[in-house]
DRENDREN-338332 format. One record per atom (N, C-alpha, C): atom name; residue in one letter; x, y, z. Coordinates in nm, 4 decimals, padded with zeros to 6 digits, always signed. Last residue first. Layout:
BEGIN
- CA:a:X:Y:Z $
...
***
This chain:
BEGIN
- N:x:+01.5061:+18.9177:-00.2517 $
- CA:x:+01.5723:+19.0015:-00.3482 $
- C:x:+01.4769:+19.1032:-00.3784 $
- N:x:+01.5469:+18.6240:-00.0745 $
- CA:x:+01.5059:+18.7100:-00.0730 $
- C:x:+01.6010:+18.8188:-00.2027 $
- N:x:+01.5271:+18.2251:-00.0867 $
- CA:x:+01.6408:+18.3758:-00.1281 $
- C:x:+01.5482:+18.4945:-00.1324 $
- N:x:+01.5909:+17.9056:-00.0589 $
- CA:x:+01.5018:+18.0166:-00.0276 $
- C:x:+01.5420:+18.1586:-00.0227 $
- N:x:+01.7349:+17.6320:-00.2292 $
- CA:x:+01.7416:+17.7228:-00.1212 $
- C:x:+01.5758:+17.8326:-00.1366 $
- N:x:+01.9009:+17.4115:-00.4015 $
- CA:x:+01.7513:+17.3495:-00.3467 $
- C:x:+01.7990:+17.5234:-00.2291 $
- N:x:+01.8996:+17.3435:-00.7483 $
- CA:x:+01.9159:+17.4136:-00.6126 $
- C:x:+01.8197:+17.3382:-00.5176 $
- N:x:+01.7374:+17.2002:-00.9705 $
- CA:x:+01.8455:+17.1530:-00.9418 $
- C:x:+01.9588:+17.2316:-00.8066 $
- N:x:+01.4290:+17.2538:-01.0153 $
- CA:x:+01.5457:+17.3693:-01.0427 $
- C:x:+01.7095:+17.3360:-01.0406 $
- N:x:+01.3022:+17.0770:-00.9199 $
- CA:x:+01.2931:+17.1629:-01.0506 $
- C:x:+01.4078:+17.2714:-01.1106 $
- N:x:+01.4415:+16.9045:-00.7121 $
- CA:x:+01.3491:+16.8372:-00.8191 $
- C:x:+01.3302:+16.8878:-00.9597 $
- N:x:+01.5206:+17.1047:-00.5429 $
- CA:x:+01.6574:+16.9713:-00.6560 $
- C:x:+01.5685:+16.9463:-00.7382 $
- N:x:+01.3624:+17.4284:-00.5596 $
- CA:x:+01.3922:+17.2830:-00.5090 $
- C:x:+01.4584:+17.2136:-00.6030 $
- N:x:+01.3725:+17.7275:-00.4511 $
- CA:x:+01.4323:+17.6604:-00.5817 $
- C:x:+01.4179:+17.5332:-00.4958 $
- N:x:+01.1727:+18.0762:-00.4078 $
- CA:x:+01.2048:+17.9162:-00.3877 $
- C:x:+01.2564:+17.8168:-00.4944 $
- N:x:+01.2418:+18.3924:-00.3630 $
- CA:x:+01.2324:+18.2662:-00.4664 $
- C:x:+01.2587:+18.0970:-00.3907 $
- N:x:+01.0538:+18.6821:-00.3325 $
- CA:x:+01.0752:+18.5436:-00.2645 $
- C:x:+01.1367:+18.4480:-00.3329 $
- N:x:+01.1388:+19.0034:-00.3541 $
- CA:x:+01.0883:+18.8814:-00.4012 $
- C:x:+01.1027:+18.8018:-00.3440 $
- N:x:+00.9812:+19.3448:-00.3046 $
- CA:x:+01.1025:+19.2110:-00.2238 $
- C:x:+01.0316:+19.0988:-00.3330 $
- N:x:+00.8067:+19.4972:-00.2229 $
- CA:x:+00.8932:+19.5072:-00.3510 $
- C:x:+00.9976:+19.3942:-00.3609 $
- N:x:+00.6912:+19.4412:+00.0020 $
- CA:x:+00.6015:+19.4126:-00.0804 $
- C:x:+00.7338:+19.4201:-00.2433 $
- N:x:+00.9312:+19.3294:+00.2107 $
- CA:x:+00.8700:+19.4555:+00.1437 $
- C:x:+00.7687:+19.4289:-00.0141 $
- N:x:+00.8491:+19.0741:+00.4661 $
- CA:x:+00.8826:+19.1355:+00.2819 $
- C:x:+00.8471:+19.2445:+00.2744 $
- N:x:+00.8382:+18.7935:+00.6978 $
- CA:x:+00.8262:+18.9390:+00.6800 $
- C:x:+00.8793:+19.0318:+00.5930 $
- N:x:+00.8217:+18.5056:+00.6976 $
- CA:x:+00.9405:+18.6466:+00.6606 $
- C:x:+00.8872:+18.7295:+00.5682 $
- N:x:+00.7839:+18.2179:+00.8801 $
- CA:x:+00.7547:+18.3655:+00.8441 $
- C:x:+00.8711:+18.4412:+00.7997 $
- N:x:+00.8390:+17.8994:+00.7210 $
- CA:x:+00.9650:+18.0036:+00.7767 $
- C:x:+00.8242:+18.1303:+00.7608 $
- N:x:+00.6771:+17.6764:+00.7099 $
- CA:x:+00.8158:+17.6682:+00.7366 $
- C:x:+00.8709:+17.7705:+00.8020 $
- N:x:+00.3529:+17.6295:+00.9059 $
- CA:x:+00.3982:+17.7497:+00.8341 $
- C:x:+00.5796:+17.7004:+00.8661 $
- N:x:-00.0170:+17.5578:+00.8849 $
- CA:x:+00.1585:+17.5236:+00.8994 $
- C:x:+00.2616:+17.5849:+00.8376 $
- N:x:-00.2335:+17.7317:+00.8336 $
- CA:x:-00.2392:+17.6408:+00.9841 $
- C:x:-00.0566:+17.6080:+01.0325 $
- N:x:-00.2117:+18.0541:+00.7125 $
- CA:x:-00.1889:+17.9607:+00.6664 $
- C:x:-00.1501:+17.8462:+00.8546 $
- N:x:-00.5192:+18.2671:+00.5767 $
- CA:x:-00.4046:+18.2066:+00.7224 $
- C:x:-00.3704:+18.0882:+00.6835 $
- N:x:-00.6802:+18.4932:+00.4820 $
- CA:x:-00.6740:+18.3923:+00.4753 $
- C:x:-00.5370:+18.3553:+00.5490 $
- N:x:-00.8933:+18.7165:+00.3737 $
- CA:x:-00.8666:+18.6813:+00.4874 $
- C:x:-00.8182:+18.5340:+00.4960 $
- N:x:-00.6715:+18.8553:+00.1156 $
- CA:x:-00.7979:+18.8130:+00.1472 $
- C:x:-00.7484:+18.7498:+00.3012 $
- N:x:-00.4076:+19.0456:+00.1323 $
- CA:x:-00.5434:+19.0746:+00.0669 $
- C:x:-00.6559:+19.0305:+00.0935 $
- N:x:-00.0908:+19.0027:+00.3171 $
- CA:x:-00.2556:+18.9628:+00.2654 $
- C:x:-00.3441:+19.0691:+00.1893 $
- N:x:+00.1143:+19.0519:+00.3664 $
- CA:x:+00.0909:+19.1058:+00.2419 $
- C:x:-00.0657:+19.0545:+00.2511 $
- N:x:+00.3761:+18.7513:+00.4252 $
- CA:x:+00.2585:+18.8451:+00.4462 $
- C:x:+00.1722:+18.9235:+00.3729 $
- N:x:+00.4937:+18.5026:+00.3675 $
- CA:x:+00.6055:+18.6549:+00.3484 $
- C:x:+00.4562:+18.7268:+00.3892 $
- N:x:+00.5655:+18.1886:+00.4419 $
- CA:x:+00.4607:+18.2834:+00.4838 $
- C:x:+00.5150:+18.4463:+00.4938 $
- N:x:+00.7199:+17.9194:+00.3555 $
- CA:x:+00.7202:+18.0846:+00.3241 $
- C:x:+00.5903:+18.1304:+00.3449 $
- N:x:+00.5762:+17.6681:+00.2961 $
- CA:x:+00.6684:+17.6844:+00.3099 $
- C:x:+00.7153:+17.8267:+00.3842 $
- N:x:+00.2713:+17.6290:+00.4332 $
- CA:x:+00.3244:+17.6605:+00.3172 $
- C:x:+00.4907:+17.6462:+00.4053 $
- N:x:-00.0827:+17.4616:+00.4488 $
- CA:x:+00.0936:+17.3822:+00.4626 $
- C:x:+00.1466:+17.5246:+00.3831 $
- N:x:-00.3895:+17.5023:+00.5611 $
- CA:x:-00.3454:+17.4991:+00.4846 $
- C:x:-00.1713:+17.5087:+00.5288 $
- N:x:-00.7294:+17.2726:+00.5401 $
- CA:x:-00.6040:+17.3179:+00.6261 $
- C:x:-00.4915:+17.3773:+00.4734 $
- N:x:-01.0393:+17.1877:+00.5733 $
- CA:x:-00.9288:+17.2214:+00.4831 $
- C:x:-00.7961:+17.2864:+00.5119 $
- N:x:-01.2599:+16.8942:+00.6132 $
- CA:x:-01.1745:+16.9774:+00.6707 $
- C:x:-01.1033:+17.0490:+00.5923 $
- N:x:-01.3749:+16.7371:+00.5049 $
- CA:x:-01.4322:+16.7216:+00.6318 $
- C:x:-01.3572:+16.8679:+00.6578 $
- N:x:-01.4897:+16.8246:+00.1429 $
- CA:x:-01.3715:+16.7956:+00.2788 $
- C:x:-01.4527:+16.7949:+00.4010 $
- N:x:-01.6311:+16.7625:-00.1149 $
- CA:x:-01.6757:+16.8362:+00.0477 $
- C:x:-01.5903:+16.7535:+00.1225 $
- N:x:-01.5407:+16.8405:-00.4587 $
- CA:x:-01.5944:+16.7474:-00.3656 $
- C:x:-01.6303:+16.8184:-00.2063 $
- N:x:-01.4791:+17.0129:-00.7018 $
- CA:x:-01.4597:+16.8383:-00.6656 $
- C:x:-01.5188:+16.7666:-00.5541 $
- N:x:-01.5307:+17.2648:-00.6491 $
- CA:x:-01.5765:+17.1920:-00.7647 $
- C:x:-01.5618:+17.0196:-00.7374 $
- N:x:-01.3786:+17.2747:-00.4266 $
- CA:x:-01.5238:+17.2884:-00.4214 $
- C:x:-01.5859:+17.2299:-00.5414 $
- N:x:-01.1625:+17.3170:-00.5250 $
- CA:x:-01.1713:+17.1926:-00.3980 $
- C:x:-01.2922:+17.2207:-00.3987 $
- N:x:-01.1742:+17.5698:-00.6556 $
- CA:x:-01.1356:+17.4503:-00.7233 $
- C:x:-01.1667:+17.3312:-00.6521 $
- N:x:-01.1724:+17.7505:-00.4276 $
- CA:x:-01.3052:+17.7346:-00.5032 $
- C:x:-01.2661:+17.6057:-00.6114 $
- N:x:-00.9281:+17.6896:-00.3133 $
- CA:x:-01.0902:+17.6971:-00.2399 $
- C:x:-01.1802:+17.6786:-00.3466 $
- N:x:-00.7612:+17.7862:-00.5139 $
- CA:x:-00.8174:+17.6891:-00.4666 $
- C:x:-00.8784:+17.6270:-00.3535 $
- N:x:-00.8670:+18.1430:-00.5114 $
- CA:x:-00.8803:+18.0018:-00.6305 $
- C:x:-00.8565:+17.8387:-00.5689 $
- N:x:-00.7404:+18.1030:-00.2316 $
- CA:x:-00.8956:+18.1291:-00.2747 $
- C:x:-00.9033:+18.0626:-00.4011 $
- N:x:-00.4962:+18.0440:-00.3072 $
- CA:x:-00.5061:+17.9875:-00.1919 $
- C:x:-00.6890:+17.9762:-00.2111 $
- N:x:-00.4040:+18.3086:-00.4653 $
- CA:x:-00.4095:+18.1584:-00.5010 $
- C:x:-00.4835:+18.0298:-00.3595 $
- N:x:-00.4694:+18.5195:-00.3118 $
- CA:x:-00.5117:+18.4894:-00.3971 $
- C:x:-00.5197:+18.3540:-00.4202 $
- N:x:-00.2977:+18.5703:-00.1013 $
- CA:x:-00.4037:+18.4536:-00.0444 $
- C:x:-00.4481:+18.4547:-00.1643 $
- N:x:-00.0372:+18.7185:-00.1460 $
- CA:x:-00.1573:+18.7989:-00.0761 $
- C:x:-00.2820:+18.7254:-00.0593 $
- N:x:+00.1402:+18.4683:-00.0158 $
- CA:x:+00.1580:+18.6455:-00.0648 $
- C:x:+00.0409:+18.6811:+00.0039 $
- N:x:+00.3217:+18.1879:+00.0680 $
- CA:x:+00.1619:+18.2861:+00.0866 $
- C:x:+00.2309:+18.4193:+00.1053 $
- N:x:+00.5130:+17.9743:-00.0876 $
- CA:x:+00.4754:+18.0954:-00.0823 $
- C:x:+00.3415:+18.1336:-00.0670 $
- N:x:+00.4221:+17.6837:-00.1592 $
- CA:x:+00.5433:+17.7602:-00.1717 $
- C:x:+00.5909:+17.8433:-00.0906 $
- N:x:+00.1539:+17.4723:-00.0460 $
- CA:x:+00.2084:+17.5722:-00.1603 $
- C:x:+00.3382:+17.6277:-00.0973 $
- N:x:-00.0921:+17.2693:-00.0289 $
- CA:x:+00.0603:+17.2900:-00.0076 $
- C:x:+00.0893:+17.3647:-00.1350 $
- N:x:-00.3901:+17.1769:+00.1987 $
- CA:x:-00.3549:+17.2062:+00.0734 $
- C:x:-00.1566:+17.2311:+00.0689 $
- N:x:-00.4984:+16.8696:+00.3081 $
- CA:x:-00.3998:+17.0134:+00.3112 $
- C:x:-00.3678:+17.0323:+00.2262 $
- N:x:-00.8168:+16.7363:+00.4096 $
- CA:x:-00.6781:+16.7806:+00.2907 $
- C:x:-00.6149:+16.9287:+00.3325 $
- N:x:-00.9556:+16.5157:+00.5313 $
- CA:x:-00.9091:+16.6198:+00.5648 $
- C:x:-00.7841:+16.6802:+00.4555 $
- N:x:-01.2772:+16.3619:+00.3842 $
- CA:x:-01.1304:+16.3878:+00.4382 $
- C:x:-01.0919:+16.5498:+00.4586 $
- N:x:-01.5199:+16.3749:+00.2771 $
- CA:x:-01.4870:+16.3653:+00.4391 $
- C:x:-01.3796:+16.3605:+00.4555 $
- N:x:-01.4064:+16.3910:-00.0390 $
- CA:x:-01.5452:+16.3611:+00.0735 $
- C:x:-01.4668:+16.3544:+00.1746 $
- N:x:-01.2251:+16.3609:-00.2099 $
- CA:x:-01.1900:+16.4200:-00.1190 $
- C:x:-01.3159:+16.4585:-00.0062 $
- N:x:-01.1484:+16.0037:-00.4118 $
- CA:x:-01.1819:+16.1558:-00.3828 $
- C:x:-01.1838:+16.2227:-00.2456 $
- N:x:-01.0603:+15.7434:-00.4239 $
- CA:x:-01.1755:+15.7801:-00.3562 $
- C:x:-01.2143:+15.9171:-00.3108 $
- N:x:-00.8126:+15.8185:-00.6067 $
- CA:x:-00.9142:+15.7399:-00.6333 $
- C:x:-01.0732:+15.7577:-00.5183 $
- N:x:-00.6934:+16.1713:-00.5357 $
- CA:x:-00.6926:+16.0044:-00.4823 $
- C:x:-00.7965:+15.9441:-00.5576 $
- N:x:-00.6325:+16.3941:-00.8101 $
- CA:x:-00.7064:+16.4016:-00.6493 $
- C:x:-00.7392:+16.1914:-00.6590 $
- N:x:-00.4667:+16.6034:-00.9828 $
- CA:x:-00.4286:+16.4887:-00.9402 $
- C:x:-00.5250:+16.4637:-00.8410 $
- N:x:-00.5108:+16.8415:-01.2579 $
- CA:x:-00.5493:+16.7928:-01.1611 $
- C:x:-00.5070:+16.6067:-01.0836 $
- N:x:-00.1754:+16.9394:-01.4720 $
- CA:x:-00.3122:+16.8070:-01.4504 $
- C:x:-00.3317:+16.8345:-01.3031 $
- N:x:-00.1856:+17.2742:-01.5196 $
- CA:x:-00.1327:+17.1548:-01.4878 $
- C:x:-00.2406:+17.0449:-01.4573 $
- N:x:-00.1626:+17.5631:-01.8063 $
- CA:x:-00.2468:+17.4500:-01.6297 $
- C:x:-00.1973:+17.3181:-01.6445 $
- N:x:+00.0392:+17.7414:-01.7952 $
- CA:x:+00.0038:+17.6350:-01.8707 $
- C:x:-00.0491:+17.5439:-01.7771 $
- N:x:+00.0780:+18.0493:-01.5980 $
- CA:x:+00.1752:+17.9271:-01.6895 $
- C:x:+00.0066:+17.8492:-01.7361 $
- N:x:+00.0101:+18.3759:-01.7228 $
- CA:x:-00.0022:+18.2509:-01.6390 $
- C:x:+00.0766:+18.1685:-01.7251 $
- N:x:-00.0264:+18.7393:-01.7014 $
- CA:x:+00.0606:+18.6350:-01.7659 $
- C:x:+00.0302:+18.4998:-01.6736 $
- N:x:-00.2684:+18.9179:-01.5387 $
- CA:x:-00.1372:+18.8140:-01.5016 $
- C:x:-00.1099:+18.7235:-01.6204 $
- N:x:-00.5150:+18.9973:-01.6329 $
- CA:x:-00.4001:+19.1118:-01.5523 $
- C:x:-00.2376:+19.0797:-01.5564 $
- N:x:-00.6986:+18.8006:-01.6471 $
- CA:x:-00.7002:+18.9249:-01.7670 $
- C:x:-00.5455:+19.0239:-01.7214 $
- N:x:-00.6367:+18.6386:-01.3700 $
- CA:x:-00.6306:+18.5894:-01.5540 $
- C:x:-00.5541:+18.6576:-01.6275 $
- N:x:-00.7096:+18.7327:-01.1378 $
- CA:x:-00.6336:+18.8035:-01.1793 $
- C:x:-00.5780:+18.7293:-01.3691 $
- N:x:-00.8496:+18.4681:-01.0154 $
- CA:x:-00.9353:+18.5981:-01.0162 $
- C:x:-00.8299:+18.7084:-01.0987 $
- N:x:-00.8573:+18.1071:-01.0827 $
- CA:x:-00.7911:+18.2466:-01.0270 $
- C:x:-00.8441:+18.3759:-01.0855 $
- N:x:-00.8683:+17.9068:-01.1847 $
- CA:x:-00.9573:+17.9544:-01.1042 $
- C:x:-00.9387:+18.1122:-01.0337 $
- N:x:-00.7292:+17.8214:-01.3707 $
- CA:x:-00.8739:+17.8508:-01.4223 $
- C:x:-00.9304:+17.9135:-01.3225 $
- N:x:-00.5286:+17.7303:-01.1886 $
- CA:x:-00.5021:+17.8331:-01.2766 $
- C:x:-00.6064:+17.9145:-01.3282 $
- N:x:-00.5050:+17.5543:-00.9939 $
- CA:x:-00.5969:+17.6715:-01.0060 $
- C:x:-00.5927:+17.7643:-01.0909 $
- N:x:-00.4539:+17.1790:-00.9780 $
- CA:x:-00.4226:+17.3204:-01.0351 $
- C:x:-00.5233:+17.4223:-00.9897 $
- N:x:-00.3314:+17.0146:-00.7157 $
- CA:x:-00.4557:+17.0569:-00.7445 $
- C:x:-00.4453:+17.1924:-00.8171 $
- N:x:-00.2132:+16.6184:-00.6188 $
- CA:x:-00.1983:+16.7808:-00.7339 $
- C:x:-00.3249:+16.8769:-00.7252 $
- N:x:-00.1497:+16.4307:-00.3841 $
- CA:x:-00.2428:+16.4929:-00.5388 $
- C:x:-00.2221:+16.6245:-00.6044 $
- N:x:-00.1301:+16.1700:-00.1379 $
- CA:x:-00.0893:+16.2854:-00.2143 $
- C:x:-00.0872:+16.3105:-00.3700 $
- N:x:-00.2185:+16.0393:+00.1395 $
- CA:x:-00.2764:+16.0167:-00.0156 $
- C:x:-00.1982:+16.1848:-00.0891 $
- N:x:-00.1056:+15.8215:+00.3864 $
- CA:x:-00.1139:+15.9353:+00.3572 $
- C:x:-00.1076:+15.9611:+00.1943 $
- N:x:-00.2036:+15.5702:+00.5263 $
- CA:x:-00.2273:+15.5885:+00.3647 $
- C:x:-00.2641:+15.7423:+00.3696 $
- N:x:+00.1091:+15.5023:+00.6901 $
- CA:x:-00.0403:+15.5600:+00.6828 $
- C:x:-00.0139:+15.5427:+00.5334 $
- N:x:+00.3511:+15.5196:+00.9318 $
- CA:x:+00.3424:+15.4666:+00.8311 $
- C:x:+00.2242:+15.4601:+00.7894 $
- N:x:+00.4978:+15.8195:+01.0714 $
- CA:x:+00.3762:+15.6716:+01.0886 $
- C:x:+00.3113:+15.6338:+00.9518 $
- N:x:+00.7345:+15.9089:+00.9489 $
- CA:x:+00.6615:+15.9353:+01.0896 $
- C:x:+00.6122:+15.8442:+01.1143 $
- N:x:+00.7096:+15.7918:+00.6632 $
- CA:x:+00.8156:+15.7819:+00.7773 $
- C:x:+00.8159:+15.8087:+00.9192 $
- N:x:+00.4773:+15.9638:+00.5877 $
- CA:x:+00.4756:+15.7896:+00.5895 $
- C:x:+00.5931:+15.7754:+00.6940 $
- N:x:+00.6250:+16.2157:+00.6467 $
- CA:x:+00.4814:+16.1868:+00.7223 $
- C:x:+00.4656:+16.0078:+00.7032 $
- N:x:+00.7319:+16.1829:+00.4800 $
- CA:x:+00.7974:+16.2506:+00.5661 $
- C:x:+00.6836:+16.1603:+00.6575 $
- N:x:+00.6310:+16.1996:+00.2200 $
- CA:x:+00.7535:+16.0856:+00.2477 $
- C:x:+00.7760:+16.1015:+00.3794 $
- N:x:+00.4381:+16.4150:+00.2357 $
- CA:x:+00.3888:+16.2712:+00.2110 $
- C:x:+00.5054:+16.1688:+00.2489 $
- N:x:+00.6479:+16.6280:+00.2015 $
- CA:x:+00.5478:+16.6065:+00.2805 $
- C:x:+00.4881:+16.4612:+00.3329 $
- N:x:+00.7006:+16.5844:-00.0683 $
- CA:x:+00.7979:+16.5390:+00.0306 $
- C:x:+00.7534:+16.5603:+00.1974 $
- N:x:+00.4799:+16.5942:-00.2330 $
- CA:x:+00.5194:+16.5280:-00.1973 $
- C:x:+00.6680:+16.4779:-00.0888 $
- N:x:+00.4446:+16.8894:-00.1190 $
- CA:x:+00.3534:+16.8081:-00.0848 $
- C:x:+00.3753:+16.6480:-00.0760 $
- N:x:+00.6541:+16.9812:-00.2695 $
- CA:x:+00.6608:+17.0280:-00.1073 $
- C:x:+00.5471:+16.9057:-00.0747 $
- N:x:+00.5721:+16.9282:-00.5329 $
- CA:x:+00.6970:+16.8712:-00.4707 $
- C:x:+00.6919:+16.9030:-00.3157 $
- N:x:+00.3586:+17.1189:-00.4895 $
- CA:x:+00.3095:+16.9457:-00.5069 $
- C:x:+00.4723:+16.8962:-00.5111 $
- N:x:+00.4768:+17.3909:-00.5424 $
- CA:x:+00.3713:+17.2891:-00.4092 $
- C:x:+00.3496:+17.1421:-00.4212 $
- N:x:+00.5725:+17.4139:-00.7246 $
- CA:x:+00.6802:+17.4008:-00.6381 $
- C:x:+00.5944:+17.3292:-00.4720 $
- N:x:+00.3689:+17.4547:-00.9041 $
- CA:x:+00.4569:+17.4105:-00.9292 $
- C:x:+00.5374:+17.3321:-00.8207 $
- N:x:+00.0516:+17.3296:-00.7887 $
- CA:x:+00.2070:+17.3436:-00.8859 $
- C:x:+00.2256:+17.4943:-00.8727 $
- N:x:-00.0312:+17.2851:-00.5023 $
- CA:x:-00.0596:+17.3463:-00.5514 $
- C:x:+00.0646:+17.3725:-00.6536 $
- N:x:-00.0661:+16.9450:-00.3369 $
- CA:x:+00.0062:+17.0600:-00.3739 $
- C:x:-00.0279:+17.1183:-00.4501 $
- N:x:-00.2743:+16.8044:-00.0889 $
- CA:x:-00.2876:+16.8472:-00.2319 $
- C:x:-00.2217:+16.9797:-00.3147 $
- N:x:-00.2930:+16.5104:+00.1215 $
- CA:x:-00.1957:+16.6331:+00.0791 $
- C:x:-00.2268:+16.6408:-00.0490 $
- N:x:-00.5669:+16.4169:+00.3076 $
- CA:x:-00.4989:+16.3904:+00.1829 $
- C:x:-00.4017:+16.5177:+00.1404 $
- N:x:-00.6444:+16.1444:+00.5488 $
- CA:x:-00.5082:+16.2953:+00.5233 $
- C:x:-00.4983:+16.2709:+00.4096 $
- N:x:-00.7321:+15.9655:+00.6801 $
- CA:x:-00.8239:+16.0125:+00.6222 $
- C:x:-00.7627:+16.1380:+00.5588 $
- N:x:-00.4988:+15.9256:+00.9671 $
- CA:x:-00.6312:+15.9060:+00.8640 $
- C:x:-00.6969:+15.9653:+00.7722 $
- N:x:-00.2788:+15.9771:+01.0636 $
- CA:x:-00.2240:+16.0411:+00.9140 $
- C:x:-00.3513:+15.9535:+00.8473 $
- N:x:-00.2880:+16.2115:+01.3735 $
- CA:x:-00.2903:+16.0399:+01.2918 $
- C:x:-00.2986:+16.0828:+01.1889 $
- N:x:-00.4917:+16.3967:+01.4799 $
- CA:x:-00.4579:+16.3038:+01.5574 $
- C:x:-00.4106:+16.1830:+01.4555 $
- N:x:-00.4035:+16.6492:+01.3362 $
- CA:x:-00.5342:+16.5643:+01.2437 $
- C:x:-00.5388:+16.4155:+01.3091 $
- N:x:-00.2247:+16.7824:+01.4754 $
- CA:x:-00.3566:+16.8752:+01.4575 $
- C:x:-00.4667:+16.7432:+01.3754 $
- N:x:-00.0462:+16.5542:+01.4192 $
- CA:x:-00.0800:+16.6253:+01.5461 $
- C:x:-00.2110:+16.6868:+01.5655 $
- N:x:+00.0476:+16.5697:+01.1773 $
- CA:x:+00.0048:+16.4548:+01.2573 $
- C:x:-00.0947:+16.4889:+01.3784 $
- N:x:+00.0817:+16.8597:+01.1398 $
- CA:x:-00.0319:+16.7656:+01.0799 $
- C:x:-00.0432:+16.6981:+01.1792 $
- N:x:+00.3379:+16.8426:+01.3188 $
- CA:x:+00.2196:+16.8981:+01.3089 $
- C:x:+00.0865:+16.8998:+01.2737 $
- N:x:+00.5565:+16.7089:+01.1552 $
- CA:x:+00.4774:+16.6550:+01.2870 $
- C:x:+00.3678:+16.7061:+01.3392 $
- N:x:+00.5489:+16.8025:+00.9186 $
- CA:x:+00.4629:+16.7142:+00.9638 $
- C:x:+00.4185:+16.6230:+01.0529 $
- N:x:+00.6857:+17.0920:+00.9975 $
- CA:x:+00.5012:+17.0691:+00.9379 $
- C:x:+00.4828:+16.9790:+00.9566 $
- N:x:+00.9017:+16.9434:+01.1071 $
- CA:x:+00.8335:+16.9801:+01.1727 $
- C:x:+00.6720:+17.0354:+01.1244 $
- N:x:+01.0216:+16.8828:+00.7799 $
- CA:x:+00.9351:+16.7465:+00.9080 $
- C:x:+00.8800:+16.8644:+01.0441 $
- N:x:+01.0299:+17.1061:+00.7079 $
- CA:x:+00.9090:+16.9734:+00.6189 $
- C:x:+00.9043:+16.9047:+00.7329 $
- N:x:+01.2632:+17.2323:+00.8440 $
- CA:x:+01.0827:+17.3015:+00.8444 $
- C:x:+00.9735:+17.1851:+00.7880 $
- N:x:+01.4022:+17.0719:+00.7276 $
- CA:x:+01.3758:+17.0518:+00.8824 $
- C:x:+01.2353:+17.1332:+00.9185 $
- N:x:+01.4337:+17.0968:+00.4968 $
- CA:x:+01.4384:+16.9612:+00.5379 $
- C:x:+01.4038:+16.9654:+00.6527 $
- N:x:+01.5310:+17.3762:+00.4846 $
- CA:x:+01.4146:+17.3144:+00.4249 $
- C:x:+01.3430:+17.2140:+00.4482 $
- N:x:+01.7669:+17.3717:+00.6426 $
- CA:x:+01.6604:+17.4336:+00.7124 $
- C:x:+01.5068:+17.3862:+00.6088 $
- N:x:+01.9537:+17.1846:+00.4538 $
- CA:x:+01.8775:+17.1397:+00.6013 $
- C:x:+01.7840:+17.2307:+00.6140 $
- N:x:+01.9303:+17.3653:+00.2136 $
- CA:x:+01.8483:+17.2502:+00.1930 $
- C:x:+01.8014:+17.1829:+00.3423 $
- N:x:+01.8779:+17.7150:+00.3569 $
- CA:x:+01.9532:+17.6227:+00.2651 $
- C:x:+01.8376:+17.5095:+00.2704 $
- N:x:+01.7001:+18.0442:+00.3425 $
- CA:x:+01.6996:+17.9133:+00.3948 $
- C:x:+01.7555:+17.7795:+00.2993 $
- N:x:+01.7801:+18.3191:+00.2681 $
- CA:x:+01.7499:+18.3119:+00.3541 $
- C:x:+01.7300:+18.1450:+00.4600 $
- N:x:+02.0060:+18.4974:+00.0848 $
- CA:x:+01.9578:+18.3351:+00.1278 $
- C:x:+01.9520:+18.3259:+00.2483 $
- N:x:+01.9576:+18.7781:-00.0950 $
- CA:x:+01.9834:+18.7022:+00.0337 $
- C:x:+01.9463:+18.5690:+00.0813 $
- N:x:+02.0840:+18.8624:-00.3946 $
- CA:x:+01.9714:+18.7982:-00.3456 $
- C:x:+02.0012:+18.7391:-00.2162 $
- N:x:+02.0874:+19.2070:-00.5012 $
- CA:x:+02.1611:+19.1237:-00.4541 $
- C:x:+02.0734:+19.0103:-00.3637 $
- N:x:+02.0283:+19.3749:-00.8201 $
- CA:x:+01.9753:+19.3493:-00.6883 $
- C:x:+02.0360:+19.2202:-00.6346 $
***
């Protein structure tokens, strides 16, 4: 199967700062903003999120990790990786506004596991959600607020995201 590249390192680089001019925007200002990537490939999006957004306006934009592995509804069905450390700010996630950041929105599974993980920890003022790749497919009712690239998938289609950080690529490839 032949993999189509759909988005290099500029179009990556340029979908991250237009999400965060957006934030800015939708959360008037980078107060009370905590970015919480979802591993693997989310909490690098999150933190380059966070660099992006300090560089916009210089803020105590707070960026954290938030595994779901435990939380996820497909366990018994799905092979999983190896949960990752929870990361959440010294003054936790009370009344702030957190975005969550992930990769890829499939079918919202993961997105619900962490819903219910951000619940175990604390009461956001707010919960928004950042992805890179919005390929469709839902299952649960769930929407993503900032979105890099829609693209529209045959459910048989794969998505792959590679960033410099983990993979030493940095593109977006359909297959």
């Amino acid at each position: 199967m032949t993999a189509r590249s759909v988005l290099q390192q500029a179009d990556i680089t340029r979908a991250l700062t237009r999400i965060s001019h957006e934030i800015l925007e939708s959360n008037r200002g980078s107060s009370d903003l905590i970015l919480l990537g979802i591993p693997t490939r989310g909490v690098v999006l999150a933190e380059r999120l966070g660099r992006i957004l300090h560089a916009i306006e210089p803020g105590a934009v707070t960026v954290g990790a938030l595994d779901v592995t435990m939380y996820r509804d497909d366990l018994g069905r799905n092979p999983t990786r190896a949960p990752s450390p929870t990361s959440i700010p010294a003054g936790g996630i009370d009344g702030k506004t957190v975005i969550l950041v992930d990769d890829v929105l499939y079918s919202g599974r993961t997105i619900r596991a962490a819903l219910d993980a951000l619940s175990d920890l604390g009461r956001p003022r707010a919960v928004r959600l950042a992805v890179l790749v919005d390929r469709g497919h839902r299952e649960l009712p769930i929407r993503a607020d900032f979105v890099g690239k829609n693209l529209p998938s045959s459910a048989e289609e794969r998505i792959n995201v590679r960033l410099d950080e983990i993979d030493g690529t940095e593109s977006v490839t359909i297959e």
